[in-house]
N, C-alpha and C positions, 0 to 999 in steps of 0.2 A: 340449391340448398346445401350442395356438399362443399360449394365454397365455404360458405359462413362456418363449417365445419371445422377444416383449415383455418380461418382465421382465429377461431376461439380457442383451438387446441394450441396453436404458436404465441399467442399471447396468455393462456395460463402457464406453459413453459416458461416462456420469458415471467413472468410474475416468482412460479416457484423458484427459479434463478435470481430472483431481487430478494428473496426470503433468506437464501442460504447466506448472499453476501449481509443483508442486516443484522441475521442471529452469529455470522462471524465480528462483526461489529462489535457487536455488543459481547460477545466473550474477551473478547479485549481489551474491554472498557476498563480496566487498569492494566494493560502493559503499557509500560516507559515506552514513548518513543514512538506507539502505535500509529500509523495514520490507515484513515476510516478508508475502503472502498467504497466507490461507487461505481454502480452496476449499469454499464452501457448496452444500449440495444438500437437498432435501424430498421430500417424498413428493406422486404427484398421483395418483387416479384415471383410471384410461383407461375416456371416453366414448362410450358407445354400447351396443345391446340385445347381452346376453351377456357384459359384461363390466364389472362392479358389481362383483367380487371380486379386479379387477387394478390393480397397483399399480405406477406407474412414477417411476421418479428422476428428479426434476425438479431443475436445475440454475441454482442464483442467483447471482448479482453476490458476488464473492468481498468478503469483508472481510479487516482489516487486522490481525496481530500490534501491540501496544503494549509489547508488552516490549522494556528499553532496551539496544542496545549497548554496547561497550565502549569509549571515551573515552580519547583519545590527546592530548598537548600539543605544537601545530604550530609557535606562538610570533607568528603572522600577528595583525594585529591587528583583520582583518576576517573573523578565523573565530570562530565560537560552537557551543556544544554548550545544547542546552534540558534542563535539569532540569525530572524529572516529566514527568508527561504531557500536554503542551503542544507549540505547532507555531510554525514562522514561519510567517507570510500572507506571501503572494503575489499578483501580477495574474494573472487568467486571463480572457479573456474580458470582459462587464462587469462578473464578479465575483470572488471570490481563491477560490483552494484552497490547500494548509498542503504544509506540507515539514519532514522534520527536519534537510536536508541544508544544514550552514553555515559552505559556503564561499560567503562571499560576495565577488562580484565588482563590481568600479566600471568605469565606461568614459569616456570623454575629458570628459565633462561634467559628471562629476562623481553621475551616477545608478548604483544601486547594484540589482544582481541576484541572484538564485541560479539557475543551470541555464537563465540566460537569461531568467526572471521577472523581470517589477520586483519589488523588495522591496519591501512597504506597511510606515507606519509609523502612529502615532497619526493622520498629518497626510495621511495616503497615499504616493504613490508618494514614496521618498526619493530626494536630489538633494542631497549632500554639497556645500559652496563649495570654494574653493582654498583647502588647505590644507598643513602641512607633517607632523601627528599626527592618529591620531583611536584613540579609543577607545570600547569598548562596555562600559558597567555590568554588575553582576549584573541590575539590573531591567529591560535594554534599553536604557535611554540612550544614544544617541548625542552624545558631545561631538568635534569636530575641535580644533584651532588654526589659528588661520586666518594667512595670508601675513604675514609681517611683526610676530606676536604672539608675545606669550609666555605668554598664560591660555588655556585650556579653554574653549570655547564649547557649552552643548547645539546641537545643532541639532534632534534627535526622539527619538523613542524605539520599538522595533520593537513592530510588532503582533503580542505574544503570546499566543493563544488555547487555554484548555482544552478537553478532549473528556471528560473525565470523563461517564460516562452517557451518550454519543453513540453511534452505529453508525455506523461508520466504511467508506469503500470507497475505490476508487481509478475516479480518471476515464484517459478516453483518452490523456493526457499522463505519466500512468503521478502525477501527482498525488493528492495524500488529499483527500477531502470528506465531507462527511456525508450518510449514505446516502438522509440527506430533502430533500435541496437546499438547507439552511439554511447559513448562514456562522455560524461557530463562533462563541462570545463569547468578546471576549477577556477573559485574567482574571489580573489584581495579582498573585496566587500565583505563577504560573510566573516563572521566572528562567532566568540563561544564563550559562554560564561562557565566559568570554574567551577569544582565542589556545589555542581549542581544538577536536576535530572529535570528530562521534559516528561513530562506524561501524555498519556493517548490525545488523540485530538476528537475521540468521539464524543457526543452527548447522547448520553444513554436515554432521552425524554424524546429527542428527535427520532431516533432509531425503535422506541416501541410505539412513536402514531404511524411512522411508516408501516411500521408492520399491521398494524390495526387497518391500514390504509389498502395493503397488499392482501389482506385477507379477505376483505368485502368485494376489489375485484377481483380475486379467485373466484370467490363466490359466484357473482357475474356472470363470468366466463363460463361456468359450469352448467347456468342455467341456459347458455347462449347452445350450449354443444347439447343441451335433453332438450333445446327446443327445434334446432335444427335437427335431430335425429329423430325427433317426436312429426315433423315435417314427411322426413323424407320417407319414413314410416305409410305416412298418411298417401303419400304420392303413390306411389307402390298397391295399395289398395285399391287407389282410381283406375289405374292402367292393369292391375290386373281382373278389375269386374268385380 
């Protein structure tokens, strides 16, 4: 009886774990650029003599929704949305993690951020000169005008990376990485549409039956642990007379 204990206690854990990542979901259900977690969990055996036939909900590092938002025109010339399944790179650390969120921001000198990340570009960290225009290509390009001109200059072009076939997660900065520690390759295929922004990729209709869905087997579970206790209760009265 004290196994089913065990089981119903590691699976409302894992349950109240699916709630926290859904109600993060849904607070996000308008940031730009958001992509939804999903809340992973496995099976582990519980170790030790007597207990070879129990089974408890082991709880992983969530992965990440790839499905694309909906795609708004802002008219900014330093916003972008990424076609396909591809990311901006970012600095983090000594090494980048990815974002789909592209509002990109510049500061007095002309260096260029998202969410307070440096933006990396083919060349690394980007550093725009003074200028009066700048635009961003389909393939990333960045070209300005610089002070005093009237022609288009490249200056770089954004580092866009595919995940195609990756396992994707999210680190402490609430960033995408891959769940192996690698930096994504970047890859030609991907593209970005200009003067424009993606939005979250949650839907907030799916995200409150889940949770309708996580609260009944809470519920469940709860009954499962007062009736195994309600048991072992009763056991204890037999054996002791």
């Amino acid at each position: 009886m004290d196994k089913l204990i065990f089981t119903a206690v590691s699976g409302a854990e894992r349950t109240m774990r699916a709630q926290q990542v859904r109600a993060n979901n849904l607070a996000n259900a308008d940031t730009p650029g958001f992509r939804a977690n999903i809340e992973l969990a496995s099976v582990q055996g519980l170790q030790g003599y007597g207990y070879d036939d129990v089974h408890l909900s082991k709880m992983e590092a969530d992965a990440v929704s790839t499905r694309a938002g909906a795609v708004r025109e802002t008219g900014r010339s330093l916003d972008v949305a990424i076609n396909g399944n591809g990311y901006l790179a970012v600095q983090w650390g000594d090494g980048e993690a990815y974002t789909r969120a592209g509002a990109i921001d510049i500061d007095a000198s002309g260096a260029l951020s998202v969410q307070g990340r440096p933006l990396l570009g083919e060349g690394g960290q980007i550093t725009l000169p003074p200028h009066t225009a700048v635009d961003i290509a389909v393939d990333g390009t960045i070209s300005v005008m610089p002070e005093g001109s009237t022609l288009m200059q490249v200056v770089d072009r954004l580092r866009l990376v595919g995940a195609e076939g990756a396992e994707l997660t999210k680190n402490e900065a609430g960033l995408i990485v891959a769940r192996s520690g690698e930096p994504l390759p970047a890859d030609p295929n991907i593209s970005v549409r200009g003067r424009a922004l993606e939005g979250s990729n949650v839907s907030a209709i799916e995200e409150m039956v889940a949770v309708m869905s996580l609260n009944r087997t809470f519920e469940m579970q709860m009954k499962l642990f007062k009736a195994s206790d309600s048991m072992n209760e009763s056991g204890n009265r037999l054996i002791g007379g």
